[in-house]
Structure formats: C-alpha cells, structure tokens
N, C-alpha and C positions, 0 to 999 in steps of 0.2 A: 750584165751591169753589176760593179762592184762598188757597196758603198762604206763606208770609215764608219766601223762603229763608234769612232770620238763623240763626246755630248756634240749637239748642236752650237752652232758657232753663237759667239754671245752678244746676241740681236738683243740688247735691256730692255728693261720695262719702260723706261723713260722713253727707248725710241718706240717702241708700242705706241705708248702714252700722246706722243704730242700728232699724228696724226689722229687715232681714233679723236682728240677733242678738237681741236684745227677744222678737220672736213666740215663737220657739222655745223659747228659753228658758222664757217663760210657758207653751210647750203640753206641755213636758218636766215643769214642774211640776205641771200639773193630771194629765197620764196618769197618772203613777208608771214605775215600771219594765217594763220589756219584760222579756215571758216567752214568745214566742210559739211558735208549733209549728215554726216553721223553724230559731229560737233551739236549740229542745231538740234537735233532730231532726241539724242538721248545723253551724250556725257556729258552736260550739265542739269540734265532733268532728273534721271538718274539717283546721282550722290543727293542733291536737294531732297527728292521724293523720300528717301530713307533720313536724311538730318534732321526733315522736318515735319516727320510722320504723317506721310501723306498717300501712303502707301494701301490705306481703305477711303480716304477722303477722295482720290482721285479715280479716274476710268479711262486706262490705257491711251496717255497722253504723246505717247512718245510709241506707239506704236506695239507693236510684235520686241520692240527692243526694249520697252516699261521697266520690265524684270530682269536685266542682265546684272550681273554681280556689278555691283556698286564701287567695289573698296578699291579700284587702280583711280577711278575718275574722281575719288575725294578729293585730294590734293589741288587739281587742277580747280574742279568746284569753287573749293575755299578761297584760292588764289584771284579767279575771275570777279568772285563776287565782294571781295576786298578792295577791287578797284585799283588792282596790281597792271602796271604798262603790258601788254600784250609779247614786247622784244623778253622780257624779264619770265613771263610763262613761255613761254617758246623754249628757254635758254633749258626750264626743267624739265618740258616735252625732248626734248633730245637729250636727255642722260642715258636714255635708254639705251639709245642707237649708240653714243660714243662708249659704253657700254661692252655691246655688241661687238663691235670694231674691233675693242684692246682684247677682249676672249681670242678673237677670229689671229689679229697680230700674234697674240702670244701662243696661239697652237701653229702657226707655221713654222717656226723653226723646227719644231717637235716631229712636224710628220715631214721638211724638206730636209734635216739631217744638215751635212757639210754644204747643200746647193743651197743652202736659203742665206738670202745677200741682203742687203737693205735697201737696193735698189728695188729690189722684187718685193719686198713687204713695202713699198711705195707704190709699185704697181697693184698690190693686192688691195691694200687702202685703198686706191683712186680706183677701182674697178668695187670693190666693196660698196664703197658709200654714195653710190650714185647709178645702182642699178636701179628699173622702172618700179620695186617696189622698196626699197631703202634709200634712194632720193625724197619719193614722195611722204615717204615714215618720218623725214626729219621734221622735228620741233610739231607735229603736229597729236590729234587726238585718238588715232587708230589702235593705240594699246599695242601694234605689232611686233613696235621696236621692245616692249618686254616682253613678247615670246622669243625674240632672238637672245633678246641679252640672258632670259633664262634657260632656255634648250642650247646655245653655243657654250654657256658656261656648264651646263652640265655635260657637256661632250668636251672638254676640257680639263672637269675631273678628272672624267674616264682617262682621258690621254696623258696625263700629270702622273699618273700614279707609275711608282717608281721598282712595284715590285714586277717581277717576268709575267705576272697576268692582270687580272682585275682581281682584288680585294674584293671581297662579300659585303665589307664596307662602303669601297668608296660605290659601288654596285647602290646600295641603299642610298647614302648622301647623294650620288644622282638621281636615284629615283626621288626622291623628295627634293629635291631644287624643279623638275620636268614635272610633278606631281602638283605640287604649288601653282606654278605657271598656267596649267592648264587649271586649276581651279578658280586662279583671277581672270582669264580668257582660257573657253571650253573648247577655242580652234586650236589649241595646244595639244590636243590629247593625241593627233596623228604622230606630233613626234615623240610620243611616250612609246608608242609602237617601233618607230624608228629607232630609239635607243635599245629596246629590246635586238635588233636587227645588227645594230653595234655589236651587241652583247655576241650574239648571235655569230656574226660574221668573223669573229679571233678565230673560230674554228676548232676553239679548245673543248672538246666535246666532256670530258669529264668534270671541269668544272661549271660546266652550263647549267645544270639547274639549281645551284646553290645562285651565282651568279644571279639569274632569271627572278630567282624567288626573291632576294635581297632588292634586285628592281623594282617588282610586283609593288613589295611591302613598303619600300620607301617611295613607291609613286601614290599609293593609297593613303600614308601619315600625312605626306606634304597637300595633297588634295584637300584632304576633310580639315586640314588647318587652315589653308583659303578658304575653300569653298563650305565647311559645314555648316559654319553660323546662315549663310545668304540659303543652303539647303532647308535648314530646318525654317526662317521666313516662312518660303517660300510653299513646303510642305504643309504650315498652319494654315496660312493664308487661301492655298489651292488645293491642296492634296498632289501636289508634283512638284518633287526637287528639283525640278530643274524649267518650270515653268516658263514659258506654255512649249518648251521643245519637249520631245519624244512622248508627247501626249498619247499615241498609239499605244501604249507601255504604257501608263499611269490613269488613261482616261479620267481626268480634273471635269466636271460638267462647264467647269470657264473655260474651256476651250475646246474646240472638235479636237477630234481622236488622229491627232496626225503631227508628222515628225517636225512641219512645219523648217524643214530643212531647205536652202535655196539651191533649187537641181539646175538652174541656168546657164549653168558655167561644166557642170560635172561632165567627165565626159562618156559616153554611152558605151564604149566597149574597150577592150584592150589593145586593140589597134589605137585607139582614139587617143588612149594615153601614152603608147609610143611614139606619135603624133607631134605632141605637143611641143616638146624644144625645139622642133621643125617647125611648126608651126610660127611660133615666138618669133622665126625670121623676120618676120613680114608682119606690118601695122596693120591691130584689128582688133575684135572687141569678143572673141572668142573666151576670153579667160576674164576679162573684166566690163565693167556698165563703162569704160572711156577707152581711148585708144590707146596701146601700150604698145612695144618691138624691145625684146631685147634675147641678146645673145646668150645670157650666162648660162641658160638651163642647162643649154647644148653644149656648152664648152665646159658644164659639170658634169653632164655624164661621160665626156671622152675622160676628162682627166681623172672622175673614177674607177672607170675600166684601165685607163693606163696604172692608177697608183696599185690597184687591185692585183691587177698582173705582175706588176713589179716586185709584190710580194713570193709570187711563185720562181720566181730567177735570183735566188738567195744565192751568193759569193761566198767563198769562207768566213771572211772577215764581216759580215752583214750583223746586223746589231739584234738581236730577237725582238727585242721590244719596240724597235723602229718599226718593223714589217704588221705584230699585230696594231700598231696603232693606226697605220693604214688600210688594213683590214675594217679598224672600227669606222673611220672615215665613210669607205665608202658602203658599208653595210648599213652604216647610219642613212645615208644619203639616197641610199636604190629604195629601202622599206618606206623613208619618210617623202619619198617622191610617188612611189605607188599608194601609200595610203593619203596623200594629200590630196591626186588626181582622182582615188577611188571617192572620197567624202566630198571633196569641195568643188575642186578646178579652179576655185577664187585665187589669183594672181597675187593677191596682197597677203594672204597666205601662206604663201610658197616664201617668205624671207628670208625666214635660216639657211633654207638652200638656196638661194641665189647668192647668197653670203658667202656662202661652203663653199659653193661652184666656182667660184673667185677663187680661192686658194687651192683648190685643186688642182683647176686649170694652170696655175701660175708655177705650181712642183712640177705638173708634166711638161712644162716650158721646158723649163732649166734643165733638163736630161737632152734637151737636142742636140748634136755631134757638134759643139761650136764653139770657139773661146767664148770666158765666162763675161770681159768686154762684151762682145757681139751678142752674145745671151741677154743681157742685163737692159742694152740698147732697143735688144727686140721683144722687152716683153713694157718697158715704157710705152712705145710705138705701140703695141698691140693694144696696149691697157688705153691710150687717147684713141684708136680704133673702135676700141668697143662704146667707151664714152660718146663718140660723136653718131654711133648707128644707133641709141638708144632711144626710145620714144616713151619721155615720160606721162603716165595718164595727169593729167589736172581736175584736183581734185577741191580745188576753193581756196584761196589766199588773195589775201588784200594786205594794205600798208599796217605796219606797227601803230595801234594805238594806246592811247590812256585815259578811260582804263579799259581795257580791253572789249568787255561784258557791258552793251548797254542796252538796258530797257528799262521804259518809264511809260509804264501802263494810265488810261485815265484814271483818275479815281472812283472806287467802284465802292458800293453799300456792302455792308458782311452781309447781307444775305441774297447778294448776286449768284449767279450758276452762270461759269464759262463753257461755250458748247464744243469742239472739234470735230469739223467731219471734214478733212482732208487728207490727201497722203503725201502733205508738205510736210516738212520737216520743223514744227512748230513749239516744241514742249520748249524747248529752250526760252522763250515769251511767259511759259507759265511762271519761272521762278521767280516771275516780279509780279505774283498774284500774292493779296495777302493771304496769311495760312489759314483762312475760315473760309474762303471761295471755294470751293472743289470743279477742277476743270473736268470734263466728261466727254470722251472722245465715243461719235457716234460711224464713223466712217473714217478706215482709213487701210492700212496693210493688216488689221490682225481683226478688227472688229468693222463688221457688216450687217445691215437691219437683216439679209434675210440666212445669217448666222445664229440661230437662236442659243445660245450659250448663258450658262448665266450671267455673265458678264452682260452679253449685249439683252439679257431681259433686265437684269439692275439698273442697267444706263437706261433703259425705256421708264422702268418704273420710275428713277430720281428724277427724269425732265418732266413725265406728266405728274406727277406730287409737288412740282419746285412751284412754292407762290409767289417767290422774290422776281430781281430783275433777271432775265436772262440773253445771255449774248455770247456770238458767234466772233471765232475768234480764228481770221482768215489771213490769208495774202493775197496774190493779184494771178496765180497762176489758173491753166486749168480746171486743175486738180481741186483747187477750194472753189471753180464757179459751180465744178458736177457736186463736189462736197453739199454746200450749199444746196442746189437742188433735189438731193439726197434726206438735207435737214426738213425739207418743206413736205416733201410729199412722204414719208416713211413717220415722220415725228408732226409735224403738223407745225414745224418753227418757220415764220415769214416774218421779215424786215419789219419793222414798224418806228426806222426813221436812219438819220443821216448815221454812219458809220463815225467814229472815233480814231483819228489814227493812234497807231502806236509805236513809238520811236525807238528803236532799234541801231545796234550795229551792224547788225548782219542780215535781216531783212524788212522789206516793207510790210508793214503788217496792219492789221485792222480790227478792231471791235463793232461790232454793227449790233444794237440793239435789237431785240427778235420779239415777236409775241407769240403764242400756240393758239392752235384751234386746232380743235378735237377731230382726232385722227383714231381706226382701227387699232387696238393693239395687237403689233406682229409678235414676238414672243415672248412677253409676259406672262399672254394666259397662257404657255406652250409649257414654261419651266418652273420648278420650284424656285422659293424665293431663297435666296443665297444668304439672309440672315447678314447682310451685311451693314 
C-alpha cells in the first residue's frame, strides 16, 4: 500500500463544525429531557449539598454517590434551579458531545491522509453520534460526554503536533487536559493509561521516557487542579481523598474498609474481555443495568489492527508522521479498551472508544480495492447499517419543560428531621428542604443499620436525640416500602398519620409524618462518636 505524503486533503473546520452541532442537536430533540436515575439520585444534590453547606448537616442523601466531585454538575445545578426551560439546559448538556464529535472530525483527515473524503467524515459523524453510549450521552447528565470531549481532545494534541515525534511538551499539555478530566470524573483515569499506550505504541523507544515522564507530570498538575480542592474536602471531613472509594487504602471509620467498586459488569478473565465486542452483537445486559447491541467495538478493533498494520507496509513515499500517528490511535485504543474492561466493563464507559472505533473503522473502509464513488457509497450504506442494528439502553426522558426542576415540599418547622431509607433515587427532593432541616439517610446503597460505621452510628445517634418533627421521605416503589420497614424495626420510626404528598417533576413522592419508640441501639454503642 502506497500512500502520498501531501497534507491531508482540506476537510475545514467549518465542515467539522456543522455536523458535530447539527447531530446533537437533532438527537437532543428527538430524546426529550433527561430524567435519569443518576440525575435524581446525585447531580443535583451534589453541587447543592456543597453551595449550601450541607455537606455535615446532612447523612448520605444521595447515596454511595453523596461525595463525588461536585464542580461538572454546578452549572447544570444553577441553571435547574433558576427555573431555566429544560430544551435550553439540554442544549448545554450536549456541548460536550458536539465537542467530542469536532476532536473525533478534526483527527480523521490526520490519520485517513489522501482517503479521507467528506462523504466519509459524514459517515464517521452519523456512526459517532449515535452509538448505544453517545446517542444516550446527548444533552443528558452522565458527565461522559466530557470524558470524551477531554481524552479525544487530548489524543488530538498528540496527533496535531507537527514535529517527526511527540514533544515533551505537547506529552505534558495532554497529560494535563486527560489529568483534569479524570479529576472532574475518576472513570477517566483508564484513559490516562491509554494515552500512555499512545505514547507507548510510536515505538520510538529512545524518546519514551522523557515522553512518559512529561505524561506522568502533566496528568498529576491537571488532576490536583480538578480534583485537589474536592480532595482536601473530603480528607477533613473523612480522612479519604477520595471518599468513600478505595476505603481498603484509607480505612475512614465512615465507611467499611472496601473499594466499594461496582464489579457487576467487569468481566472475570481475559477471555471474558476478548469476548466482549462479540458479545456487543447481540442484545443484553452484560455491560449495562438496560439493554444495549451495538457494533462499534468490533468494527474498532479490526480497524485498529488494519491501521496498525498498515503502519508496517511503509512505501517510499509514506509520510513518517502519518504512520506514527496511527500507531498512536491504535495504542491508544488496545490499552484504553483492556484497562476499561479490566476496571469497569460499564458500557457507558467505554465512549471515547466507541467514538475512536468509528473512525477507525471508516480509514480501514477506504483502503478497499474500489473506486473512491463506490467506496464513499458503501461506507454511507454501511454507516445507516450500523445505525439501524444499534440497540439503544433507555435511560429516563420525558417532554421539554419549564422549568425544568420541580419541587414544592409541604411546609416544614426548622426544627423537622427528613428521614431516607431507600435505594430510590431521592436526594434530588432534598434541594427544596430549607437549609436548617438536615435529611439523614438510614438505608439505602452505602448506609445500612447492620453497617456500624460512623456514619451509620451518627445517623442513629441524630434520629434518637431529634425532639422536632420527624418524617420519612419516600415514593411508591419497593425499595421505600422494605426502606420503611427497615425505619420501624432497626430505628423505632412508625407512621403516626396521613402522608403529605410532594410535587415533583420527576417523581411521585411522599412525606409521611413518623414518631419513634425506643428501639436497642445497633451501632452507637459499637463506635466512637464522630464529633460531628
């Protein structure tokens, strides 16, 4: 294969530009509004809990997710709770992804050389922006779409740069764009590895460790500039940076001694993770909690074993710096797919590479023995192919409203106490508690009575010292009727009259007035008092 060292043919920014904002736009209209369980659960409780220091006033309202860095879901926060239209926060929820998209556009020419056409960055878009975990990413609250927009763009860097290898420079400036990312989302940090594997895969072995080390450094600056201030929190507050994960490492007495990692999804051997874009064939719930099918994964690892190879069939005329930036591609791509499978297995995850996998795929097209008509024809065809087999998960959307955020609690005395013992997704209800109430979650995914931590000996001690009014603060599922029975028999809280409803956009929800009668304490007398 002989390819024209010439630059890349001149695909502009503007045609970049007007898909990556177009797709989304269109996929923002057809969902409707995000509603989803992460939405209700923590990224509006979250930014709140920190704006409105509430962050000792309250008792893991939002679950195992109470403490996740705060500062991506400000924005959103502030905007729901302005009473901003729901179509208008949508529009900023997908900046990300269109984001995302114009990185993903703007490195195709770079690694398809003379074969990248515009027909094919059409194909690459419409296969981009509407795989099973970048369909579901647009305008919504998963934060995913800015790991993409920040690990594509920093794999973008790398590829941009203009001299015959990697600068020790632009080496740092990615590692600190990938560094950052994973400190505003810590599911970032598989492709900090991944870009190492970039680094890694040029093959240039005697600049590899300056290269490495300029990584290292710029991923560690760009971190502790997200993440330091939400570290040091978190370290006052618990004695773990990173609280309540890798508790195993830190042992915080708020929380047991465990990584508190979700292994649901991971998958169990190296078979299991050769598996998987096979797998991805066929609709199922192996990689995610709904049903997903989609093809990219598989049609990214061909096309980086074909781009890979293709670097070892160098012509006279082949361009140097064409070949390693396809080296980086797919070195990027093999490390950040083995370490996403070895950590996670979570499908939602995996975005940057189902992104990647798209343009991959769509460079190994365009080498097929065919006029560049009949090429162009058959990677359209291929790209509404892959569209139509794709099984996206559904994850909560309803219609556009105004304003977006609604709750309108009864009116409560300041010196009520809200109780939670469920593992609905409820914190989102608390932001419309005034800021002297403190909600106190007795049961739910992180805190259980026979958990004796001192979290859950604090939350025992505030319900039996609380002399105000206290109430339970439910919905209609399961989950809050065992909550509920959980509040009566471990705490001694029972009913003591008609419930309250609570008017909501996103769910039905309830106040039910409670009283206590004296109950054993389970781990009070167990733990030191947290001085809280």
């Amino acid at each position: 294969m002989t390819e024209s060292p010439s630059p890349a043919p001149p695909l502009s920014r503007w045609w970049a530009l007007i898909p990556s904002v177009l797709l989304p736009l269109l996929a923002i209209g057809h969902l409707g509004q995000d509603v989803n369980w992460d939405l209700q659960n923590y990224h509006l409780y979250d930014p709140y809990a920190w704006l409105h220091d509430r962050l000792t006033l309250d008792i893991a309202p939002a679950q195992l997710q109470t403490w996740h860095n705060p500062a991506l879901d400000v924005p959103f926060y502030l905007m729901a709770s302005a009473g901003w239209h729901g179509a208008l926060i949508a529009l900023w929820l997908a900046l990300p992804m269109m984001l995302a998209l114009y990185f993903l556009l703007r490195m195709y020419p770079l690694i398809g050389a003379d074969q990248a056409t515009r027909s094919g960055s059409l194909a690459l878009a419409l296969m981009a922006a509407t795989g099973a975990a970048a369909f579901s990413a647009m305008g919504s609250t998963f934060n995913d779409g800015y790991v993409a927009a920040g690990i594509l763009g920093g794999v973008y860097l790398l590829l941009r740069d203009d001299s015959a290898g990697m600068r020790w420079q632009i080496c740092l400036l990615t590692g600190m764009v990938a560094g950052a990312t994973a400190g505003l989302k810590l599911t970032a940090a598989v492709y900090c590895v991944g870009l190492a594997g970039a680094v890694a895969g040029t093959l240039v072995w005697r600049q590899l460790p300056r290269q490495l080390s300029a990584l290292l450094l710029g991923g560690v600056i760009g971190f502790l500039l997200t993440y330091g201030y939400w570290a040091c929190v978190l370290y006052r507050l618990h004695g773990n940076p990173f609280f309540p994960y890798f508790n195993q490492i830190f042992h915080s007495p708020d929380a047991l001694p465990l990584a508190h990692t979700d292994l649901r999804f991971r998958p169990a051997s190296l078979v299991e993770i050769l598996l998987i874009p096979l797998r991805l064939l066929r609709t199922n719930r192996l990689y995610s909690e709904l049903l997903l099918r989609d093809p990219r994964l598989l049609l990214g690892v061909v096309g980086s074993v074909a781009l890979y190879v293709s670097t070892f069939r160098r012509g006279a005329d082949t361009a140097a710096r064409l070949l390693w930036r396809r080296r980086v591609i797919a070195g990027f791509f093999f490390v950040s797919l083995l370490a996403w499978a070895g950590q996670y297995g979570i499908y939602r995850y995996v975005l940057p590479l189902e992104m990647l996998a798209c343009m991959t795929a769509v460079v190994a097209a365009q080498w097929l023995p065919l006029p560049r008509p009949w090429r162009n024809l058959l990677l359209i065809f291929a790209s509404l192919l892959v569209v139509h087999v794709t099984v996206h998960p559904k994850w909560g959307r309803v219609d556009f409203t105004r304003p977006m955020l609604q709750v309108r609690m009864p009116v409560l005395s300041p010196d009520s106490m809200v109780v939670i013992s469920s593992e609905s997704p409820l914190a989102f209800a608390v932001t419309a508690l005034p800021d002297d109430v403190p909600a106190i979650s007795i049961a739910n995914n992180f805190m259980r009575p026979d958990r004796c931590t001192n979290l859950q000996a604090d939350a025992e001690r505030r319900i039996a010292g609380h002399t105000g009014p206290l109430w339970l603060l439910r919905g209609d599922t399961t989950s809050d009727d065992d909550g509920e029975r959980i509040a009566g028999h471990s705490y001694g809280l029972f009913a003591s009259g008609p419930c309250l409803p609570v008017v909501t956009s996103m769910a039905r929800l309830r106040l039910c007035p409670m009283q206590r009668r004296p109950v054993p304490a389970i781990c009070a007398s167990a733990t030191a008092t947290t001085g809280r």
